[in-house]
Residue frames relative to the residue before (quaternion, step in Angstrom):
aa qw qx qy qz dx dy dz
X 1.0000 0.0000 0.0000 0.0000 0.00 0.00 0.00
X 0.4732 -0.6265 0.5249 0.3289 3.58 -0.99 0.96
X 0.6164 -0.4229 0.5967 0.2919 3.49 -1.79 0.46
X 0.3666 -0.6508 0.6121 0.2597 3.15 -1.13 0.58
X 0.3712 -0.7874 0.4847 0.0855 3.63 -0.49 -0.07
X 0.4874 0.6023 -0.2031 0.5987 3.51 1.79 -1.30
X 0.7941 0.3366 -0.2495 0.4404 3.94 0.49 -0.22
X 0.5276 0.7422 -0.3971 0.1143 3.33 -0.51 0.98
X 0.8271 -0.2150 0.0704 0.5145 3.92 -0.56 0.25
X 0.1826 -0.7452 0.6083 0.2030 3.78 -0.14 0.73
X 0.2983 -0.7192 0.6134 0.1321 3.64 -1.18 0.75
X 0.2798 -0.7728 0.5544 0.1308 3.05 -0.50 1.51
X 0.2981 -0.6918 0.6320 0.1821 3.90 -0.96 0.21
X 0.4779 -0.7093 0.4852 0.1820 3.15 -1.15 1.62
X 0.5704 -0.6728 0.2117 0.4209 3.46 -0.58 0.15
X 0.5168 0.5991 -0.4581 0.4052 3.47 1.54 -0.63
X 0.5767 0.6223 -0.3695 0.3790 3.67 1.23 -1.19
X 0.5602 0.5312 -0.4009 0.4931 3.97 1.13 -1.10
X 0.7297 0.4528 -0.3224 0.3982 3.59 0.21 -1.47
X 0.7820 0.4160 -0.3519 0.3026 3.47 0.43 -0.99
X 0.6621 0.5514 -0.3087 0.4030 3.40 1.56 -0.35
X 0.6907 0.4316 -0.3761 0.4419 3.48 1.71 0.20
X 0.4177 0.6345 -0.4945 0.4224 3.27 1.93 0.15
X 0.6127 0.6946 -0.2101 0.3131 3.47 0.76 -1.31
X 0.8429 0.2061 -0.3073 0.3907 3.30 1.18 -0.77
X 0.2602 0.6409 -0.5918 0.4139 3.44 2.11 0.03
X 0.8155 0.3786 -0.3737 0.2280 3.63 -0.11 -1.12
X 0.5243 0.7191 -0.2647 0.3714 3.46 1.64 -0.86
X 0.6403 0.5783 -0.0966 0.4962 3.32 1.57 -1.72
X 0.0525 -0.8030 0.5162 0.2933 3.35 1.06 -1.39
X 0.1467 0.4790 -0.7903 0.3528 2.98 0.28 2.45
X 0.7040 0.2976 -0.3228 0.5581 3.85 -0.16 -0.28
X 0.2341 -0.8136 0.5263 0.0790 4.19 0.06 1.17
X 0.7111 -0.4877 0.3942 0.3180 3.66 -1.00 0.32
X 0.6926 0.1062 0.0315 0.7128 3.88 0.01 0.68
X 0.3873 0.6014 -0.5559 0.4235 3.75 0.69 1.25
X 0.2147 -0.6942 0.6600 0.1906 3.76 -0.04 1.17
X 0.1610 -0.7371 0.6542 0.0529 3.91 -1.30 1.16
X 0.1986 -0.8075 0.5544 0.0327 3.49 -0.42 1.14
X 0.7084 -0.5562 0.3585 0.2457 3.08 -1.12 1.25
X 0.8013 0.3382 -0.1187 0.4790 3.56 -0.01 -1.31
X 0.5068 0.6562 -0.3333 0.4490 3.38 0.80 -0.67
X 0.6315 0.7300 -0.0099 0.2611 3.01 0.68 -2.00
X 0.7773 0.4675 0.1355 0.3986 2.44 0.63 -1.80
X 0.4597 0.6673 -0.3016 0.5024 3.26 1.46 -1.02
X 0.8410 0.4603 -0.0472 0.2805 2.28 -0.04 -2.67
X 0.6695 0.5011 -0.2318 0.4969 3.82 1.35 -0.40
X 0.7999 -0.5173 0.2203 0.2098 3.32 1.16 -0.77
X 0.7346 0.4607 0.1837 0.4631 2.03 1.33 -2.66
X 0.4704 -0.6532 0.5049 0.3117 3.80 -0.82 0.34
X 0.5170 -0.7759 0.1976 0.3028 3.41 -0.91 0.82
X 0.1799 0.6934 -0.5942 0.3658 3.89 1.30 0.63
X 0.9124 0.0337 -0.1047 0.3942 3.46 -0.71 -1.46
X 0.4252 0.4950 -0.6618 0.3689 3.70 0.94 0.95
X 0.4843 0.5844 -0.5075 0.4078 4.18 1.19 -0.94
X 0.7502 0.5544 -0.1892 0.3066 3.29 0.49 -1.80
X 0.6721 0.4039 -0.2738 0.5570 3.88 1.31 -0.63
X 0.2751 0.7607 -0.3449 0.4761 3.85 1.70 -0.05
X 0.8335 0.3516 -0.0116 0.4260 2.74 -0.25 -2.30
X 0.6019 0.5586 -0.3210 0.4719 3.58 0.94 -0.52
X 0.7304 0.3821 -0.1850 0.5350 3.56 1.33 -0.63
X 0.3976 0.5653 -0.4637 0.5544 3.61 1.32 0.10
X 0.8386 0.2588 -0.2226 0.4245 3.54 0.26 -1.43
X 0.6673 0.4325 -0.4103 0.4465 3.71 0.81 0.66
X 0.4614 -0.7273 0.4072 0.3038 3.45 2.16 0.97
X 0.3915 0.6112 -0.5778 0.3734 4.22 0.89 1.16
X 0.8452 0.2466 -0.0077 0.4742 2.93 1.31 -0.66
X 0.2529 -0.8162 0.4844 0.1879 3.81 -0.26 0.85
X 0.1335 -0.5425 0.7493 0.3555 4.09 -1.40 -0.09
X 0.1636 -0.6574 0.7296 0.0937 2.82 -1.97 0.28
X 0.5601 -0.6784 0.3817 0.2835 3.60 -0.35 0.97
X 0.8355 0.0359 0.0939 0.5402 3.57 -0.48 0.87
X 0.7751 0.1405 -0.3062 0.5346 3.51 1.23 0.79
X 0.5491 -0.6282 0.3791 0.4001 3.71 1.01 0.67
X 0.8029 -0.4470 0.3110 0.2426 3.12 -2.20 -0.28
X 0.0893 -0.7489 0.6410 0.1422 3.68 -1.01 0.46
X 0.3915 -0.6193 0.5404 0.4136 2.67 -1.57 -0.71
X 0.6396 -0.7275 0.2037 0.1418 3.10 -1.12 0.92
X 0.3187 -0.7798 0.5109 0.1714 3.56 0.24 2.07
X 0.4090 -0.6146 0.6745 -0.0052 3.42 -1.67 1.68
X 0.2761 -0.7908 0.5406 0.0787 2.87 -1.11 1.65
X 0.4818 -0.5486 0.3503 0.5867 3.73 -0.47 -0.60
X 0.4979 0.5392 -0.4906 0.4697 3.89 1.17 0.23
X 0.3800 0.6448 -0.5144 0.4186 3.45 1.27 -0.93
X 0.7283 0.4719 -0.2686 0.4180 3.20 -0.70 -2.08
X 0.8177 0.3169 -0.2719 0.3962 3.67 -0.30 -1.03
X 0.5714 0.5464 -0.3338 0.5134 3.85 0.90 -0.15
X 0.7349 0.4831 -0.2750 0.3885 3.40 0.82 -0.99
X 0.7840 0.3416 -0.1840 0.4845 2.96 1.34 -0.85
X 0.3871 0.5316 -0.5362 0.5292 3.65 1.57 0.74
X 0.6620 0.5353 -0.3044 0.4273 3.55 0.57 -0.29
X 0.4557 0.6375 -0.3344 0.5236 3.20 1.24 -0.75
X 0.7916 0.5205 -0.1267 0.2939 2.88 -0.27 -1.71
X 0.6339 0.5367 -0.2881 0.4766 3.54 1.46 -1.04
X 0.7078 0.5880 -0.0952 0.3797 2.99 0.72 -1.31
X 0.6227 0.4057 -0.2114 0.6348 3.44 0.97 -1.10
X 0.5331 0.6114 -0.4126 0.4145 4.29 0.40 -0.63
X 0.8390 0.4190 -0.0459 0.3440 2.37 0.59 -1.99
X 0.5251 0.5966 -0.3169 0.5176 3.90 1.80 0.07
X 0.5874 0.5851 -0.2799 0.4839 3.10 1.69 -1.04
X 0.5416 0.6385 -0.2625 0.4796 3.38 0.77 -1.03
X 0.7287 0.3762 -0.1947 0.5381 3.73 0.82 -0.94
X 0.6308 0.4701 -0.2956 0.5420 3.93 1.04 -0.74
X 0.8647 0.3459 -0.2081 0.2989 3.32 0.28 -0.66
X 0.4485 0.3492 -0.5220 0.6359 3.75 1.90 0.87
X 0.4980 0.6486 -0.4628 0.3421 3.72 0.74 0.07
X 0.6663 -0.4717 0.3291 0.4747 2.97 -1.37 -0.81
X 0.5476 -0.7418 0.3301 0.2021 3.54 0.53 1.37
X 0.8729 0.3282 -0.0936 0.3486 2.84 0.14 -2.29
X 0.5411 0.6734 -0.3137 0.3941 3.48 1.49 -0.70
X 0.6655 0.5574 -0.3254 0.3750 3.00 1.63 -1.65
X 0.4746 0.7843 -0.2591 0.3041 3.22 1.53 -1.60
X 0.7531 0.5185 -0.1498 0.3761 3.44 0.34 -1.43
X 0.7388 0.4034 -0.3653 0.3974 3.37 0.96 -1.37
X 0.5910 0.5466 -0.3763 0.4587 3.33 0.99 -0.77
X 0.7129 0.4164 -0.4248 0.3714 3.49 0.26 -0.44
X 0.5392 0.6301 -0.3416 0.4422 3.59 1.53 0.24
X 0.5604 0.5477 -0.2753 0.5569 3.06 1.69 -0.40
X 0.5585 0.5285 -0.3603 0.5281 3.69 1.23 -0.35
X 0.7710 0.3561 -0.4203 0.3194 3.13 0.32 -0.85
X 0.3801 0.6132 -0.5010 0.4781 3.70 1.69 -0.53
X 0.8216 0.4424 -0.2692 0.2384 3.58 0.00 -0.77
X 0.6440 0.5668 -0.2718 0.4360 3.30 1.98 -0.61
X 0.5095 0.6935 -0.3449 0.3748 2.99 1.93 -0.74
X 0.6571 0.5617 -0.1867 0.4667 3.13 1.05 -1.27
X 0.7230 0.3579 -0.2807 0.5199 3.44 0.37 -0.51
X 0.4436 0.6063 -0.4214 0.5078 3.67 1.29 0.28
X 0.6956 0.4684 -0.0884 0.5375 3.37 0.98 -1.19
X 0.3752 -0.7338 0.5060 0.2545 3.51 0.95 -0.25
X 0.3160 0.6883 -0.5234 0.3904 3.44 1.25 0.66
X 0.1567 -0.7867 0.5864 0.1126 3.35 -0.61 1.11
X 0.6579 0.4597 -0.4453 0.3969 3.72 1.01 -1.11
X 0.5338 0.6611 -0.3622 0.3831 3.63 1.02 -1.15
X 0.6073 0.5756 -0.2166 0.5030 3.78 1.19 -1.29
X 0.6454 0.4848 -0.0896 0.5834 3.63 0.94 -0.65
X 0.7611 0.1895 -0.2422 0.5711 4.06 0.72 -0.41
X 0.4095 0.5846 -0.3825 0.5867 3.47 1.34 0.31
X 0.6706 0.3931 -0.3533 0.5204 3.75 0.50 -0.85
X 0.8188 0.3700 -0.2990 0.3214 3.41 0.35 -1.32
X 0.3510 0.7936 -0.2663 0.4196 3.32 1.90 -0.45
X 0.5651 0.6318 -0.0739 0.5254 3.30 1.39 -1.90
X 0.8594 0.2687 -0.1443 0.4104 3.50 0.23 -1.04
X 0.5118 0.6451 -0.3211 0.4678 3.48 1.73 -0.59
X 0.5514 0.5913 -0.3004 0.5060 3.61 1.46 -0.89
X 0.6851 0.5910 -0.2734 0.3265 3.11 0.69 -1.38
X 0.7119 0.5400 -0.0390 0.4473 2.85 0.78 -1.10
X 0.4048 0.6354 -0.2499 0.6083 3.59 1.42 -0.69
X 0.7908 0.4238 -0.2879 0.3349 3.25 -0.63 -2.29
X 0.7663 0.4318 -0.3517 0.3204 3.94 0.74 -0.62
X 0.5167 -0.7475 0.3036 0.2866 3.56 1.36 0.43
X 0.6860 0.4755 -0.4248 0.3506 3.27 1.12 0.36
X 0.2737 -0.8062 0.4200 0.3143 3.34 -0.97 0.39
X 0.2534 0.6835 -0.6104 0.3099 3.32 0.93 0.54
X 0.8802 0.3220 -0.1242 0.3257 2.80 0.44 -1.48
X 0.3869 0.6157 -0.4634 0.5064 3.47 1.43 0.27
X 0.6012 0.6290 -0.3011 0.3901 3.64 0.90 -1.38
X 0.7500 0.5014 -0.0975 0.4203 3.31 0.59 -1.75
X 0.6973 0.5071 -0.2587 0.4354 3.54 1.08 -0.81
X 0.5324 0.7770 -0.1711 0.2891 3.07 1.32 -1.09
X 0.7320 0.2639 -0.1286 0.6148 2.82 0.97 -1.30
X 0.7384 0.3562 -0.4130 0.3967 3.82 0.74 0.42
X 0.4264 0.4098 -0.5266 0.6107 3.44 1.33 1.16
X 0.5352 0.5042 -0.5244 0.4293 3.78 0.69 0.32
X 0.6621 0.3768 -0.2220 0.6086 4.03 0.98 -1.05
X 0.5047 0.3801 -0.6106 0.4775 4.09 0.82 0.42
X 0.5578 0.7037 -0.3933 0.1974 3.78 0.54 -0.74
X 0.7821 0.3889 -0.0730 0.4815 2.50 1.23 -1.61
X 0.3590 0.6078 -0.4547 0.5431 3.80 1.69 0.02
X 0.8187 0.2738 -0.2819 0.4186 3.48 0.23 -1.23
X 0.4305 0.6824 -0.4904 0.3295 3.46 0.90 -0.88
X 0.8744 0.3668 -0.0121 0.3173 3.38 0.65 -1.41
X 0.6215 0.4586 -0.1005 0.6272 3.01 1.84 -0.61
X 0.3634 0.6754 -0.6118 0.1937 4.04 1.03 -0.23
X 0.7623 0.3619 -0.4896 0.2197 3.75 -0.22 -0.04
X 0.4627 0.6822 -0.4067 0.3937 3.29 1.62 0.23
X 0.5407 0.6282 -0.4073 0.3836 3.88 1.30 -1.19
X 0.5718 -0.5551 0.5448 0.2609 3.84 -1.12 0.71
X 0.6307 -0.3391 0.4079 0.5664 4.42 -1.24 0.07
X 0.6236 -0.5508 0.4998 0.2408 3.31 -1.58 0.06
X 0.5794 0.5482 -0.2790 0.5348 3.40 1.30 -0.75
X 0.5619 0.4955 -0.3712 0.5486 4.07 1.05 -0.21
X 0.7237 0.4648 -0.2604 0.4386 3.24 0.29 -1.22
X 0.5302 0.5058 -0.4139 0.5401 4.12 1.50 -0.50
X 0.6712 0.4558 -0.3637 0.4578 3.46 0.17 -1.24
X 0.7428 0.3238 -0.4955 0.3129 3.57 -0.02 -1.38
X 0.6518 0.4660 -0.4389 0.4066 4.16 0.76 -1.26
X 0.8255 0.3623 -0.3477 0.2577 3.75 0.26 0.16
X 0.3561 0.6863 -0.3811 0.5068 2.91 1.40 0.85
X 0.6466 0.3158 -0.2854 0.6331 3.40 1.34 -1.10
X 0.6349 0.4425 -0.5620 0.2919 3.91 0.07 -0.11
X 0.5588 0.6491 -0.3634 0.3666 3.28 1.10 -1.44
X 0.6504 0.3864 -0.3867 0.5273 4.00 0.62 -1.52
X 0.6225 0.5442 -0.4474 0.3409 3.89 0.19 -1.20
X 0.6730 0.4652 -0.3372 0.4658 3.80 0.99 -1.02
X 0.7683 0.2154 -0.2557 0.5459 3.90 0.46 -0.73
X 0.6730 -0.5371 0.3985 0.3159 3.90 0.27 1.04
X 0.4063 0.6331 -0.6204 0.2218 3.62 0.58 0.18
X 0.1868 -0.8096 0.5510 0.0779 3.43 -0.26 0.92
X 0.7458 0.4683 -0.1427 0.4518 3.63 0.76 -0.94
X 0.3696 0.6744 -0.2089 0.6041 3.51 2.31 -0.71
X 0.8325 0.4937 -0.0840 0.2368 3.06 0.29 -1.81
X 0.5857 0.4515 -0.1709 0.6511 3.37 1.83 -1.28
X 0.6914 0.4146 -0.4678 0.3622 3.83 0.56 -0.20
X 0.5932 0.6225 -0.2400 0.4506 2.91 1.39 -0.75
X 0.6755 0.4542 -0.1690 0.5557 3.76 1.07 -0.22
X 0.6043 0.3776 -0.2953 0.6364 3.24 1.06 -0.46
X 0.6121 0.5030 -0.4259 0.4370 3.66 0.51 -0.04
X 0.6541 0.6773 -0.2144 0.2596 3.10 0.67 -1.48
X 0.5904 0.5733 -0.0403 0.5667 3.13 1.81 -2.01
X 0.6951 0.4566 -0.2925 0.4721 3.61 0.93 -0.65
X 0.6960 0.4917 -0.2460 0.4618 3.54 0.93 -0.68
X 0.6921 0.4428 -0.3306 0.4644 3.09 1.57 -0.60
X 0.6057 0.5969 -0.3242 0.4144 3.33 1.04 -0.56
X 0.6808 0.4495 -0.2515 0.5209 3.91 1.32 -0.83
X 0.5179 0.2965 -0.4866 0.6381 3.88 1.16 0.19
X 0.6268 0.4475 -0.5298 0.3553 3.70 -0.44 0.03
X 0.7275 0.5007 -0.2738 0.3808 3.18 0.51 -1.36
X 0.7331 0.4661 -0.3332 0.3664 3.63 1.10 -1.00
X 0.6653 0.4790 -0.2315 0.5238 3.51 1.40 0.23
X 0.6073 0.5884 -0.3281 0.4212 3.24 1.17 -0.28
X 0.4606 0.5338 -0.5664 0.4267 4.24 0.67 0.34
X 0.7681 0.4112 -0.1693 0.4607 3.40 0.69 -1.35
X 0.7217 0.3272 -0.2180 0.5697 3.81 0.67 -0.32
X 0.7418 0.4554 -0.3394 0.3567 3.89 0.01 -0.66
């Protein structure tokens, strides 16, 4: 009889890890705004938690650059420039390529499909006129992506730069294009990802990132 597989160690999360993963999405969401000074005690209250593994879920966000010290005036969060925006998403772009690169000597068509389940999460939504829904569908889209190549480095590394898209869009939503563009453009890349177009697939992504990166930017003097 085959092993089951479906059974296996549960991974418990430490608490700084819990805190830092509900700081992350105040800041992601934009309840905790850019250039939001986050006081300790306050904090803390308001979370629960004693102040060890709130320092410790802090410091974890300093070194993932969500959060900034300032000498003699504590922590903020961490005001996007318009290099921000264009850094975050050069990084993107590596990273995500470079998953693609792994999905697409893989098993492509499998890879192909799930994402294209994530479209349909995204057409639904734009059926509904659900714009945020339209928007965690995209990032939803790219979290797969990223996944489907099995590494967690790079799951690790992305992560936290689909936390600083949040806050791009968070702030920028009147810059994003109709929902019904944003379907077409993510099914184009599943569709190539399903029939191996590998060379299809990276132009197509590298577009995608450019278009997103020139509606941010054209809103970002007045909003970032």
């Amino acid at each position: 009889m085959a092993q089951g597989r479906t059974i296996g160690t549960l991974v418990q999360e430490s608490t700084p890890a819990i805190i830092a993963g509900k700081l992350r999405h105040a800041i992601g969401y934009g309840e905790l705004k850019p250039g939001t000074r986050l006081g300790e005690a306050d904090l803390a209250q308001k979370l629960g938690v004693s102040r060890g593994p709130l320092r410790e879920a802090m410091q974890r966000l300093t070194q993932e650059g969500l959060l900034i010290s300032i000498r003699n005036r504590g922590l903020f969060v961490t005001t996007l420039e318009v290099d921000d925006v264009r850094d975050i998403y050069f990084a993107r772009t590596a990273v995500e390529m470079a998953a693609l690169g792994r999905v697409v000597s893989g098993d492509y068509a499998a890879a192909g499909d799930r994402l294209l389940e994530q479209v349909t999460e995204m057409d639904r939504a734009s059926a509904n006129h659900d714009a945020a829904g339209v928007g965690e569908a995209d990032i939803s889209f790219h979290e797969v992506l990223v996944e489907l190549a099995g590494s967690p480095r790079l799951s690790q590394m992305h992560a936290t730069l689909l936390t600083q898209t949040r806050m791009c869009i968070t702030a920028l939503q009147e810059t994003y294009p109709e929902p019904d563009s944003r379907v077409a453009e993510h099914t184009e890349i599943a569709e190539a990802v399903r029939d191996g177009k590998t060379d299809v697939v990276h132009g197509l992504l590298q577009e995608h990132m450019d278009d997103a990166v020139t509606r941010l930017i054209s809103g970002a003097k007045h909003l970032l």
